[in-house]
gemmi code that builds the backbone of each chain (N, CA, C; Angstrom):
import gemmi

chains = {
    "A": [
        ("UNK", (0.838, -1.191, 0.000), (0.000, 0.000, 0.000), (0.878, 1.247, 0.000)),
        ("UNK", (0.753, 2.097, -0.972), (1.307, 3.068, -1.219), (1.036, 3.988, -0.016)),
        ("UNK", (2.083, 5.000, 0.979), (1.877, 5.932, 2.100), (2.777, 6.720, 1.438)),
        ("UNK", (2.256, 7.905, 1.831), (3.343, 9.198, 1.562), (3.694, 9.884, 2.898)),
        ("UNK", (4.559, 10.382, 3.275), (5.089, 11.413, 4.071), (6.000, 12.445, 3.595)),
        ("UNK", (5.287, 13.686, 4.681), (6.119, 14.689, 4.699), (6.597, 15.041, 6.059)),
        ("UNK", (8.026, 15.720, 5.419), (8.462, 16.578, 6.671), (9.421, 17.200, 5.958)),
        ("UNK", (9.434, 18.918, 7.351), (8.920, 18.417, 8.172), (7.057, 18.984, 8.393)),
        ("UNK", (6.389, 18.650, 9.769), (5.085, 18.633, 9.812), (4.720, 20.468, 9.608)),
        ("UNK", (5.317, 21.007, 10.569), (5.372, 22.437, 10.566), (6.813, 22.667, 10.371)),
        ("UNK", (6.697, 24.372, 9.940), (7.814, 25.152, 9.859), (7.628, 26.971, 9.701)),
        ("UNK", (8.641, 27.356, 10.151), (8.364, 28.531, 10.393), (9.688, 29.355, 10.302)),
        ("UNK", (9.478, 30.511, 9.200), (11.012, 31.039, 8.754), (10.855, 32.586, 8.812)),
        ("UNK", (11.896, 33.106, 9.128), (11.912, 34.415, 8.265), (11.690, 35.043, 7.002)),
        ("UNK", (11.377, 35.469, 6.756), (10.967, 36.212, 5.378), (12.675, 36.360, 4.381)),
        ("UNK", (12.209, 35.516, 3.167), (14.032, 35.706, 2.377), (14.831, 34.360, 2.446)),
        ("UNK", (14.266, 33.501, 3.373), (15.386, 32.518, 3.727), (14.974, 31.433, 2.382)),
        ("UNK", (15.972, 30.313, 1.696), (15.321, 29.573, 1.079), (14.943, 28.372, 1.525)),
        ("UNK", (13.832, 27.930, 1.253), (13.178, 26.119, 1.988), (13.294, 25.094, 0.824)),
        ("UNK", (13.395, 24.099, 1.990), (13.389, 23.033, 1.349), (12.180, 22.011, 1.806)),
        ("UNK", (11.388, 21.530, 1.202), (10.009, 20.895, 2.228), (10.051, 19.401, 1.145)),
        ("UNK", (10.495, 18.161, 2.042), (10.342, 16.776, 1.832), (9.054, 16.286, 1.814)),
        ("UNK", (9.327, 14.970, 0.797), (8.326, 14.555, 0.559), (9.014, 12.472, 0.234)),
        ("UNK", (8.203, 11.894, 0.556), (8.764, 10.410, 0.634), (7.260, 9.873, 0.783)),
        ("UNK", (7.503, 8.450, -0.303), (7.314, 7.711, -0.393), (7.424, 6.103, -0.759)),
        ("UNK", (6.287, 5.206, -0.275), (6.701, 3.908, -0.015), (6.989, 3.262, -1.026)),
        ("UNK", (6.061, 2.974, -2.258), (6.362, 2.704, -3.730), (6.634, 3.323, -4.989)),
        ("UNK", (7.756, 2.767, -5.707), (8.704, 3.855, -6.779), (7.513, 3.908, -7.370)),
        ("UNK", (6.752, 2.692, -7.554), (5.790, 2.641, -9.182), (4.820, 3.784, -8.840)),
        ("UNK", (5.255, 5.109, -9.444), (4.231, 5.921, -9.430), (4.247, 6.525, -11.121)),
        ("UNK", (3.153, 7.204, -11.189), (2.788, 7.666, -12.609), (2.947, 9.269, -12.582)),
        ("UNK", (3.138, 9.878, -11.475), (3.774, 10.996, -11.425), (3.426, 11.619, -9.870)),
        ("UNK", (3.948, 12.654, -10.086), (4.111, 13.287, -8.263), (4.003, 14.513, -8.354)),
        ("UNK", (2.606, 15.733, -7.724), (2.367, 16.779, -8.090), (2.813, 17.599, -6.331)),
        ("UNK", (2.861, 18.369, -6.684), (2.776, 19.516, -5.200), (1.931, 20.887, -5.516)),
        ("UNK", (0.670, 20.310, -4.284), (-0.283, 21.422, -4.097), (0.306, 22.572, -2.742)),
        ("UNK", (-0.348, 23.751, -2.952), (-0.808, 24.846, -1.641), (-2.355, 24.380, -1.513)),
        ("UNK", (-1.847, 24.862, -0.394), (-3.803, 24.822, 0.066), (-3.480, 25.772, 1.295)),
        ("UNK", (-4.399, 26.770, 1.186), (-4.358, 27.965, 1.956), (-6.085, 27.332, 2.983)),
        ("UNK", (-5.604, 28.060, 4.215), (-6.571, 27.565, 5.400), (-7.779, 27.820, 4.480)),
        ("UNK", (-8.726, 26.762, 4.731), (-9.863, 26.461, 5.194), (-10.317, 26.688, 3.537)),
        ("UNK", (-9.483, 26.296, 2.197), (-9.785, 26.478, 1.279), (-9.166, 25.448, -0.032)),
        ("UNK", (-9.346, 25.315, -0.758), (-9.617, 24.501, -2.003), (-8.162, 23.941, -1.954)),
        ("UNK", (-7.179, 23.233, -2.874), (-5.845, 23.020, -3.420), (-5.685, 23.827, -4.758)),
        ("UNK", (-4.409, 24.177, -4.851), (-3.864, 24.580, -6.117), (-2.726, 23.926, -6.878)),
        ("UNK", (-2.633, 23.672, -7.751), (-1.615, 23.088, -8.106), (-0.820, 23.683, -8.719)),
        ("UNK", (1.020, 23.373, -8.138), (1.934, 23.643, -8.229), (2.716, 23.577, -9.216)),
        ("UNK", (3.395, 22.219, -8.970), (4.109, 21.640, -9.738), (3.777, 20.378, -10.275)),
        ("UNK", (4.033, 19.500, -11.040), (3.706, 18.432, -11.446), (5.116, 17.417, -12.526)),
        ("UNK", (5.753, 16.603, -11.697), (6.615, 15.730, -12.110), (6.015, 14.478, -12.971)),
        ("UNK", (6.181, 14.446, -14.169), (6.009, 12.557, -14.552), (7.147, 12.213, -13.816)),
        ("UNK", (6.712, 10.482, -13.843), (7.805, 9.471, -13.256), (9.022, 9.837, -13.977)),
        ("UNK", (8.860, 10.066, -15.110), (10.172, 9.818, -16.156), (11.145, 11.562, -15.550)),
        ("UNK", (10.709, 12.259, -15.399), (11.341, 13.388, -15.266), (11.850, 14.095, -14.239)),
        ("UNK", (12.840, 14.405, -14.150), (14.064, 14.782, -12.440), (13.223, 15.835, -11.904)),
        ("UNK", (13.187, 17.008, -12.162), (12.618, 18.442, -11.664), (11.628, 18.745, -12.760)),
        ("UNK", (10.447, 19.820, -11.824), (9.854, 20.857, -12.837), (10.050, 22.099, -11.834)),
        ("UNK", (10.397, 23.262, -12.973), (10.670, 24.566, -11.921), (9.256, 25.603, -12.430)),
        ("UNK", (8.902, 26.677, -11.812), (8.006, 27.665, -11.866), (7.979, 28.554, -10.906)),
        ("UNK", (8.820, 29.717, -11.367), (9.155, 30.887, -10.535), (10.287, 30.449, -9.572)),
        ("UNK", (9.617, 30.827, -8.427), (10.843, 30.636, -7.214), (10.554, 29.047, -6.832)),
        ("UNK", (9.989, 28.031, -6.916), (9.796, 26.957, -7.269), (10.469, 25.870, -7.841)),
        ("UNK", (10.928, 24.739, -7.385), (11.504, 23.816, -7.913), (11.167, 22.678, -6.958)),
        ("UNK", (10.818, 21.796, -7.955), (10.815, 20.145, -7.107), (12.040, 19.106, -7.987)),
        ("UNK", (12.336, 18.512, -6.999), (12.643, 17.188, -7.555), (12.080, 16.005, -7.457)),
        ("UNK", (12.467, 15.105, -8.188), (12.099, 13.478, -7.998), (13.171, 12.666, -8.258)),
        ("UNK", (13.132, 11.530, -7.279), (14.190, 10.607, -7.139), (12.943, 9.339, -6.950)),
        ("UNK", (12.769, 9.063, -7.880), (11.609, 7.408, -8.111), (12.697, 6.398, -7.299)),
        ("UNK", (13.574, 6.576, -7.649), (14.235, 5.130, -6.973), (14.837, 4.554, -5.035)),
        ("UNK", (14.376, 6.144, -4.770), (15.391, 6.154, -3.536), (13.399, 6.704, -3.137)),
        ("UNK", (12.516, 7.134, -3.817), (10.879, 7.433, -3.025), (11.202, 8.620, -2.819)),
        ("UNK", (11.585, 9.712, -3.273), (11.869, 11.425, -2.430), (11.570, 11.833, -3.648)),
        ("UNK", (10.916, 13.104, -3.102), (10.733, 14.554, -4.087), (11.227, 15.548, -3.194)),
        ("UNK", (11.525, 16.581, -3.034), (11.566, 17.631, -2.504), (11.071, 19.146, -3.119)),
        ("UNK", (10.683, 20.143, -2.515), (10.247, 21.109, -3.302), (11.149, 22.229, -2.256)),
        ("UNK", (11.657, 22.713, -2.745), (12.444, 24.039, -3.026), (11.790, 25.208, -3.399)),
        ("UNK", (12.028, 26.272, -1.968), (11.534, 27.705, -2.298), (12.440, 28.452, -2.048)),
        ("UNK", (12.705, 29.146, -3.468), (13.844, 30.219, -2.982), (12.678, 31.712, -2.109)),
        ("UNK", (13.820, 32.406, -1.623), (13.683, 34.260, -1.212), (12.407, 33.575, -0.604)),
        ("UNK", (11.571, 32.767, 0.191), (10.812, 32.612, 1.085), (9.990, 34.162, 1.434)),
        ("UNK", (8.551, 34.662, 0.551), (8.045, 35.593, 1.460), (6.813, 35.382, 2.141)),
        ("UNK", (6.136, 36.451, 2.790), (4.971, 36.339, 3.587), (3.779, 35.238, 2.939)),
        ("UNK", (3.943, 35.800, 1.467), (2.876, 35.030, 1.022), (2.570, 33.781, 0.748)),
        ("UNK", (3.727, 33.017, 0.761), (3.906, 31.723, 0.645), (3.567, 31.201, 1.872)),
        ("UNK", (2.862, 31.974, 2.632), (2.412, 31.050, 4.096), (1.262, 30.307, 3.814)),
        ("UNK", (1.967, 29.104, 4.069), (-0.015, 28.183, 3.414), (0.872, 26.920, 4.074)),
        ("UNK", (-0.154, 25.748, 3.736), (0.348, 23.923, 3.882), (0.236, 23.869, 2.500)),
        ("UNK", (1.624, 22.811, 2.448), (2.055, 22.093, 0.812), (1.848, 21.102, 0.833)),
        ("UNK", (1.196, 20.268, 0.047), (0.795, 19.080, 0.229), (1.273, 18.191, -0.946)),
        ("UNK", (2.038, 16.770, -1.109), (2.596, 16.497, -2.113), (1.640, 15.130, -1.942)),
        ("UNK", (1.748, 15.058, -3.393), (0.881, 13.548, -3.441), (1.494, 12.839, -4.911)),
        ("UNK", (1.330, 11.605, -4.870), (1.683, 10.488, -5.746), (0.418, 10.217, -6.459)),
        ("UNK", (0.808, 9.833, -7.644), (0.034, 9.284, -8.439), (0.288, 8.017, -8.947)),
        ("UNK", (-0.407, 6.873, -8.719), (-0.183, 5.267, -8.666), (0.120, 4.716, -9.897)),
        ("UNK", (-0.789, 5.827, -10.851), (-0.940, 4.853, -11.963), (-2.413, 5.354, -12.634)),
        ("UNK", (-2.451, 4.327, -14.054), (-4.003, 4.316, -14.464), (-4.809, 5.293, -14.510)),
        ("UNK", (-5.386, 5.450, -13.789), (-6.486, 6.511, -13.730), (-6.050, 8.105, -12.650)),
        ("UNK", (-5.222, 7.239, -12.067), (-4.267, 8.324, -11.630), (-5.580, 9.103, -10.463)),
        ("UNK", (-5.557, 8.726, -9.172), (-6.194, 8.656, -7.992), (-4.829, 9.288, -7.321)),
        ("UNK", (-4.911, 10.110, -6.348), (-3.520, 11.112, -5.576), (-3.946, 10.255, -4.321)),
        ("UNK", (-2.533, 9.960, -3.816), (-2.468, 9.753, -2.478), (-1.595, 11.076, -1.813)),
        ("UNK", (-2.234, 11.472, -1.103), (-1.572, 12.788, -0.749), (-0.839, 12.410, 0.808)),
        ("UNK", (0.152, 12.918, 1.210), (0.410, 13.395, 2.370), (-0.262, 14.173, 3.639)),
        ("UNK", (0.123, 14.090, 4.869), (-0.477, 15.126, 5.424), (-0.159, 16.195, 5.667)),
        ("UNK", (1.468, 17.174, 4.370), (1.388, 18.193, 4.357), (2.314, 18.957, 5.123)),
        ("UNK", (2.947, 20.049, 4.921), (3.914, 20.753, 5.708), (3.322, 21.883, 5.773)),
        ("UNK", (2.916, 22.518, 6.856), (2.255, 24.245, 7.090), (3.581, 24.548, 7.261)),
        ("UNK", (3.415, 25.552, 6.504), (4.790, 27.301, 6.559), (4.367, 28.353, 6.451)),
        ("UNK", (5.049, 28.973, 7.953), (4.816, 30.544, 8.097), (5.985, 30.711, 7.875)),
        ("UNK", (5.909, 32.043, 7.497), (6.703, 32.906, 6.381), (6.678, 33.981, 7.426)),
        ("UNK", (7.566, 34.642, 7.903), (7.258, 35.972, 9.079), (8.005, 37.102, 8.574)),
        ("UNK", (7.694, 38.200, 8.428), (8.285, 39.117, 8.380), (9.506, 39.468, 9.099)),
    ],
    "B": [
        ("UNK", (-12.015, 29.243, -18.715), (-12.757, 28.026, -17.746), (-13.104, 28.640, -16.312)),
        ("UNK", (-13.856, 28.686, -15.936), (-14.251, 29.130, -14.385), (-13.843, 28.511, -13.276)),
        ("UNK", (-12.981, 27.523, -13.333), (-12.372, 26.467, -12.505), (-13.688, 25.440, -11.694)),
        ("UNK", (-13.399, 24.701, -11.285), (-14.352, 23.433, -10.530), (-14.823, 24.593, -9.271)),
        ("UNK", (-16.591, 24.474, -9.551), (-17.203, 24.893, -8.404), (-17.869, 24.216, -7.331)),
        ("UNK", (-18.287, 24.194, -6.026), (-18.887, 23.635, -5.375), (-19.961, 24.278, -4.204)),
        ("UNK", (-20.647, 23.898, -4.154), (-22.092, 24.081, -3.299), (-22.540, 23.118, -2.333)),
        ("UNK", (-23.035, 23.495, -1.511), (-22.588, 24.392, -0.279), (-20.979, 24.393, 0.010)),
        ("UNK", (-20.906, 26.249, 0.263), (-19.128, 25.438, 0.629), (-19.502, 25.218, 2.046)),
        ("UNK", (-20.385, 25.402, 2.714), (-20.161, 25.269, 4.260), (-21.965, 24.812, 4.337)),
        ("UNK", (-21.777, 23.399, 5.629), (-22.874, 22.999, 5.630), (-22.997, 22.456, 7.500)),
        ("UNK", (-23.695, 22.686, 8.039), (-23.932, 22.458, 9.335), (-25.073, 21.290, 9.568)),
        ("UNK", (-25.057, 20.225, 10.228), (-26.622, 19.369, 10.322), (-26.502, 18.757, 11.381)),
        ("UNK", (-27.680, 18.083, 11.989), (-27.707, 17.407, 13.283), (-27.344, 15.733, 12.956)),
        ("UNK", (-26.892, 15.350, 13.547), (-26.942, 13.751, 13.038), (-27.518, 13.008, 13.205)),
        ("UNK", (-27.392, 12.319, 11.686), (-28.657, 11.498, 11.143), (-29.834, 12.035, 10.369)),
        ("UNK", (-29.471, 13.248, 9.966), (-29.961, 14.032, 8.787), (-28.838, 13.329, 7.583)),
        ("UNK", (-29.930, 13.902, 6.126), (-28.883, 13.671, 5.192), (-28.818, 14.427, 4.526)),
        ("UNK", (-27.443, 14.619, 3.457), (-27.387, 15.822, 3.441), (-26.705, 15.542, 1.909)),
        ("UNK", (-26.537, 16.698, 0.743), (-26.149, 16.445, -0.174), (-25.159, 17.765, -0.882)),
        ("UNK", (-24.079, 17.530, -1.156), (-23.370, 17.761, -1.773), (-23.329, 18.149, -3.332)),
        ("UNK", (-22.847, 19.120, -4.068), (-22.942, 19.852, -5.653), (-21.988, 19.877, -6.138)),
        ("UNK", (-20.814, 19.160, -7.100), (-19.578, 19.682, -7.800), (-19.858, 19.994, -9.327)),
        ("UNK", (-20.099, 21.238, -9.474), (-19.307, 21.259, -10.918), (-18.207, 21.517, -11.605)),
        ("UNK", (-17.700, 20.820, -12.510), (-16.051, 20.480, -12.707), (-15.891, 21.474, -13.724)),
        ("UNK", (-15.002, 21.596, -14.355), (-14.590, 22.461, -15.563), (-15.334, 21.957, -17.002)),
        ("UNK", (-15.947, 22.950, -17.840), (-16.298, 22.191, -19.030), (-15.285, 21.284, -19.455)),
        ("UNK", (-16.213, 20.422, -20.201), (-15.836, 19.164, -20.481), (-14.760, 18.359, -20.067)),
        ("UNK", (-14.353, 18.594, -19.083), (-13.187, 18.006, -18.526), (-14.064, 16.295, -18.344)),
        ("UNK", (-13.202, 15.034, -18.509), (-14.304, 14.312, -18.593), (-14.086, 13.133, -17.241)),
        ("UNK", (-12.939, 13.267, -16.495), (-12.818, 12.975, -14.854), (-13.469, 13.933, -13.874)),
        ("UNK", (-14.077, 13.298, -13.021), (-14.132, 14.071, -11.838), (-14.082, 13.139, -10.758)),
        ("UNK", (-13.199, 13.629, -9.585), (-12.950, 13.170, -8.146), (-13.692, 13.641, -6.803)),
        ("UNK", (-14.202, 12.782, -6.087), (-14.169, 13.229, -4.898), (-12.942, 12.837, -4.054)),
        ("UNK", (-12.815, 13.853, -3.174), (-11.657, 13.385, -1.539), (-12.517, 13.661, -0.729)),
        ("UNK", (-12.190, 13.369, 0.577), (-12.354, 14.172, 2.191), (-11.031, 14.095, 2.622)),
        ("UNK", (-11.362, 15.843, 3.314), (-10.217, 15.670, 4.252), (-10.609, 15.940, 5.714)),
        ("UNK", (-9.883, 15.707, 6.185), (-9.900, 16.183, 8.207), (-9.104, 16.576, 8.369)),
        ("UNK", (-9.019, 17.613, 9.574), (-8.138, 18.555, 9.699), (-6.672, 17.925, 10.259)),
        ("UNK", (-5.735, 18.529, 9.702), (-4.185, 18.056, 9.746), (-3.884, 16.992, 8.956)),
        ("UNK", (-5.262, 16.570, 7.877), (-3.987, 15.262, 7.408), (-4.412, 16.240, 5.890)),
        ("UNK", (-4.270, 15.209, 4.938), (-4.043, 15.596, 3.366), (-5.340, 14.740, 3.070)),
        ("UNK", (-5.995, 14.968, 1.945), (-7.580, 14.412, 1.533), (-6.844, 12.761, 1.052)),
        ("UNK", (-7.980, 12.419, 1.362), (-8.367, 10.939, 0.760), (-9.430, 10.753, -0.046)),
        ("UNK", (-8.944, 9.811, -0.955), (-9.985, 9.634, -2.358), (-10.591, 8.738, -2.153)),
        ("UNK", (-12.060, 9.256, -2.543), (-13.424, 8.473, -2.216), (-14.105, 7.348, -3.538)),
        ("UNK", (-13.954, 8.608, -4.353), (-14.292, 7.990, -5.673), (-14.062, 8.877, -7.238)),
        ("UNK", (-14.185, 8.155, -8.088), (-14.028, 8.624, -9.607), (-15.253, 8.062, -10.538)),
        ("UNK", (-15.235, 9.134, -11.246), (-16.286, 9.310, -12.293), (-15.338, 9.353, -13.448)),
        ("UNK", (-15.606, 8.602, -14.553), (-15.261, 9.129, -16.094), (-16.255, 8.965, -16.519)),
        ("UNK", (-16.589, 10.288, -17.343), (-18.194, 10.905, -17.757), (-18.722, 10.709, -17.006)),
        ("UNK", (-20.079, 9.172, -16.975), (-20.954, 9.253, -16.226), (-20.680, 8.033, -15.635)),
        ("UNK", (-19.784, 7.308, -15.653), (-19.675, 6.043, -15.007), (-18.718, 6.007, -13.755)),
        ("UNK", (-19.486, 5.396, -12.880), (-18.197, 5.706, -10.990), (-17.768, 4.222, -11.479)),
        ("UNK", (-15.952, 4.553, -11.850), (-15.360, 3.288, -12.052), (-14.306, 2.903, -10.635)),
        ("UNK", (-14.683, 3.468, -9.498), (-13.683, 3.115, -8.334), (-14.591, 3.869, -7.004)),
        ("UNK", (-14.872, 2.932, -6.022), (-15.179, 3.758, -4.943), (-14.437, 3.243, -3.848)),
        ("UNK", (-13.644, 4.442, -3.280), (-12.958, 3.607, -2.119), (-13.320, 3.102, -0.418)),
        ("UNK", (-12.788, 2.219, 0.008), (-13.261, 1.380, 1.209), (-13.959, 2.629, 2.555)),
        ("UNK", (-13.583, 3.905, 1.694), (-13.980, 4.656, 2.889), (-15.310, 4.975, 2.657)),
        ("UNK", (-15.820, 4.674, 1.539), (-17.032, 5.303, 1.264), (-18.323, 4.692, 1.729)),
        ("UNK", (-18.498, 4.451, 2.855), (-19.492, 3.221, 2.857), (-20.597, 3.052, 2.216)),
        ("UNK", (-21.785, 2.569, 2.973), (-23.015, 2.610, 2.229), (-23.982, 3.462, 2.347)),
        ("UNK", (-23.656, 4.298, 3.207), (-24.175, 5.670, 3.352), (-24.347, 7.179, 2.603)),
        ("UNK", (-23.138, 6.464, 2.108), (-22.609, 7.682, 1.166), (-22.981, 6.922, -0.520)),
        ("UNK", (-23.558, 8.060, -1.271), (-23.644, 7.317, -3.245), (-23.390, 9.080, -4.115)),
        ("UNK", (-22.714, 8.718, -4.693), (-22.609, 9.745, -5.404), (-22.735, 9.363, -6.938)),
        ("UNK", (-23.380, 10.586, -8.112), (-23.657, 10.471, -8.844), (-23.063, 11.214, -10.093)),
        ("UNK", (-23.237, 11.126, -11.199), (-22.623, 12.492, -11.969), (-23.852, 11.995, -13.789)),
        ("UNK", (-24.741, 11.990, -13.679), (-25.498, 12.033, -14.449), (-24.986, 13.292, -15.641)),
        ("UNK", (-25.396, 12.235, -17.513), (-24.774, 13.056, -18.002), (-23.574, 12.926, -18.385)),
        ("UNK", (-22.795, 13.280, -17.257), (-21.488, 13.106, -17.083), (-20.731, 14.720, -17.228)),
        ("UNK", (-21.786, 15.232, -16.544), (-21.381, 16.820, -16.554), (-21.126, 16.805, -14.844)),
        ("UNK", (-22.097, 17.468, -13.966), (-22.244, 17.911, -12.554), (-22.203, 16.459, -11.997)),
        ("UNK", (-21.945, 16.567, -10.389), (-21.603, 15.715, -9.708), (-22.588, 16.265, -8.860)),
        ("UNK", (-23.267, 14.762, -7.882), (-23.472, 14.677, -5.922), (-22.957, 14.165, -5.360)),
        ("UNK", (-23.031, 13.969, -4.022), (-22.472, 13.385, -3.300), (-23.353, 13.213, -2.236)),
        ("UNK", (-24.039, 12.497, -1.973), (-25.057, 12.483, -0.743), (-24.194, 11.913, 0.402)),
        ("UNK", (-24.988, 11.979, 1.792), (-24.358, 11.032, 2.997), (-25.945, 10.909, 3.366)),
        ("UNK", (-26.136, 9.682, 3.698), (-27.036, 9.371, 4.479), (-27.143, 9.211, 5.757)),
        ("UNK", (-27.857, 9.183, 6.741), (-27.964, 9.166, 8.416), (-26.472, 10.072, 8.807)),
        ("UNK", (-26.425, 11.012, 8.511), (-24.715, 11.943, 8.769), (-24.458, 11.358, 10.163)),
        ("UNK", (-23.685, 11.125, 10.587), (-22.864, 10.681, 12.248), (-21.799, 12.077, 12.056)),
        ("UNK", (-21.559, 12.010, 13.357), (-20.259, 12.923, 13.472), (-18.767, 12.407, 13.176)),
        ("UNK", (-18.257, 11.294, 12.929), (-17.471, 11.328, 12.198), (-17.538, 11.560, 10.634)),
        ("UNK", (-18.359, 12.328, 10.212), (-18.316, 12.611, 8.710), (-17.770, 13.974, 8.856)),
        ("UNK", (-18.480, 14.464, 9.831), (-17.352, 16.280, 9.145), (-16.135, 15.858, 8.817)),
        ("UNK", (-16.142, 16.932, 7.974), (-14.545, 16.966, 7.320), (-15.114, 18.136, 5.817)),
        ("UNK", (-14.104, 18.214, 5.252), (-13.995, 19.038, 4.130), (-14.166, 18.117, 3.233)),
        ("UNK", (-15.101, 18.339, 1.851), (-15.433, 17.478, 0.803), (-15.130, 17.719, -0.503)),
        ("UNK", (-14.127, 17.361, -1.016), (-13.003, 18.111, -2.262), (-13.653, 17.335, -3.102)),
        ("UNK", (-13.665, 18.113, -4.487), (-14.158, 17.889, -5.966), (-12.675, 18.167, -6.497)),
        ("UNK", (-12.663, 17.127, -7.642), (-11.699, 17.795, -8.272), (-11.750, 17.095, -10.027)),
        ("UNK", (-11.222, 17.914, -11.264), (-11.745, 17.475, -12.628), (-10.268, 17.542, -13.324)),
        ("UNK", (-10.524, 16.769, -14.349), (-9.420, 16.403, -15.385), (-9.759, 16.465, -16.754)),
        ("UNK", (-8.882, 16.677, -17.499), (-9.237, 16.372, -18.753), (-8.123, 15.304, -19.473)),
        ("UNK", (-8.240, 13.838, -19.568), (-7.385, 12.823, -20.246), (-7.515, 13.296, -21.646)),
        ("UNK", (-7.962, 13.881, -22.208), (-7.551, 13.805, -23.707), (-7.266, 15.336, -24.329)),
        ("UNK", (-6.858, 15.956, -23.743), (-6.583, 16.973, -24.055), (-4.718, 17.251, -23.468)),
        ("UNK", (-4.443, 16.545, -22.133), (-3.057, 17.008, -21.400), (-2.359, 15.540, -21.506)),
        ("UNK", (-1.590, 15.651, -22.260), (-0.305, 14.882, -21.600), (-0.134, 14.091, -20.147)),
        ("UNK", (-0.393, 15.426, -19.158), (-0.258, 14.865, -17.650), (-1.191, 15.330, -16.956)),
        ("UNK", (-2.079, 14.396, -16.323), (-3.302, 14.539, -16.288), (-3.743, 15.750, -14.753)),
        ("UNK", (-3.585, 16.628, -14.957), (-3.224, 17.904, -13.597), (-4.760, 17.604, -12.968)),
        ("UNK", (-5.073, 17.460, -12.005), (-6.524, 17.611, -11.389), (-6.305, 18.930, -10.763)),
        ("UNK", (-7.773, 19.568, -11.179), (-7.928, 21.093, -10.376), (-9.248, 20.676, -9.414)),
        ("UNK", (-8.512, 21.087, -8.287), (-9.606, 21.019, -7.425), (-10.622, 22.432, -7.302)),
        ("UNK", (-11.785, 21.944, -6.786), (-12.880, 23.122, -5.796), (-12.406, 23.574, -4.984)),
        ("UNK", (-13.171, 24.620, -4.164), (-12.799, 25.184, -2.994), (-13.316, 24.302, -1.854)),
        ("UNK", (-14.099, 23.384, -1.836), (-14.266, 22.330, -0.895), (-15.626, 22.882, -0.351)),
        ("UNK", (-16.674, 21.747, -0.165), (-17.548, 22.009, 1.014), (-17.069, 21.524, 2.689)),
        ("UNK", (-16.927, 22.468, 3.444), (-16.969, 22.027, 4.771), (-18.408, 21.550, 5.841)),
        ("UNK", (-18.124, 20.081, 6.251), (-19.891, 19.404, 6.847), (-19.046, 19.528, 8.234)),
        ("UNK", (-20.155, 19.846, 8.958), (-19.857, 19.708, 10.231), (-21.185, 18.952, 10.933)),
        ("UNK", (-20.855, 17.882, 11.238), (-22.268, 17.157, 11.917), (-22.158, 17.498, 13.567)),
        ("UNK", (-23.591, 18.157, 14.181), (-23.139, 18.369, 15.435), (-24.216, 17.166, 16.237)),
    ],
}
model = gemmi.Model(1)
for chain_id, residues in chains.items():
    chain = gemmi.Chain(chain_id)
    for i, (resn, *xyz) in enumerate(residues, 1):
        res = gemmi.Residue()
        res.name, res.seqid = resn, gemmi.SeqId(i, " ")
        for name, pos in zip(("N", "CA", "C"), xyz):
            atom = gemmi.Atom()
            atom.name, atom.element = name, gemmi.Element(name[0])
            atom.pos, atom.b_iso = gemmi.Position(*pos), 0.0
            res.add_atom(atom)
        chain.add_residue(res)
    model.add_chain(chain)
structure = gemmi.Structure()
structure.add_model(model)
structure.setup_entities()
């Protein structure tokens, strides 16, 4: 059974600094690996989006990787500001019809 | 595209009322998903629609819960006899397989149930 984790659970930075927010999972066989925001008490957006076949996708201050073989993605934020305060949520895609198993997510405050 | 909408976003009931749920997805996008989530974890997938056919419902969904997508446009989602472990947030989300390469799901803004 495919599980995802993140860490870490929370985090909390100064404004400018750059992050790095993990992401792991149990089985390589995935069909790709996306990273949402989801701002309190509201919908997901989507980020980024890796196929299996492909190392990184970047967008803006934004970058993920994927490592299928070792189960890690990581997503990378450079210059960290206020607004990027939300939970990131990374999820796998199995396959087929492509159903997300998501994580339960890293909240980041961003502080002035 | 107006992105995936949903109705009620916020719904309050006593339990053991039932209660029903509205997604509409992006034109013609021809997937649509439900999740739930609870607070602190990441949503879990309930079920899938392509067009009008639910080809997966998962173990969480019991028999309480049927959702529909007639058409194969708009979506429901009913719960029957609501208990209080059903609150949670109720995510829609739509695709389009024949149009993208990689199949991006855009989610709703979520209905939030709170059974008291």
């Amino acid at each position: 059974k495919q599980e995802v984790t993140q860490i870490p659970a929370a985090l909390s930075v100064p404004e400018g600094e750059n992050l790095v927010l993990n992401c792991s999972f149990t089985d390589s066989a995935i069909y790709n690996l996306q990273w949402f925001r989801q701002d309190p008490g509201k919908g997901l957006t989507s980020l980024l989006l890796i196929q299996s076949s492909q190392r990184e996708q970047t967008s803006g201050r934004l970058n993920a990787s994927l490592d299928k073989s070792s189960g890690r993605s990581t997503l990378y934020i450079a210059a960290s500001q206020p607004g990027d305060s939300a939970t990131y949520l990374c999820a796998v895609g199995p396959g087929g019809y492509n159903k997300l198993i998501f994580g339960a997510g890293t909240r980041l405050a961003v502080h002035p | 595209d107006t992105g995936v909408s949903q109705n009620p976003r916020h719904k309050i009931t006593k339990r053991g009322q039932n209660v029903t749920f509205r997604c509409d997805p992006i034109s013609e996008h021809n997937r649509l998903y439900w999740y739930r989530q609870t607070l602190g974890q990441g949503p879990e997938f309930l079920t899938y629609f392509q067009n009008e056919a639910q080809l997966e419902k998962s173990r969480l969904l019991s028999d309480r819960f049927s959702a529909e997508r007639p058409k194969g446009s708009f979506s429901t989602l009913e719960i029957q006899r609501t208990e209080q472990g059903d609150s949670a947030m109720y995510l829609c989300a739509s695709s389009d397989t024949r149009r993208e390469v990689l199949e991006t799901q855009y989610f709703g803004p979520g209905t939030r149930l709170l059974v008291l």
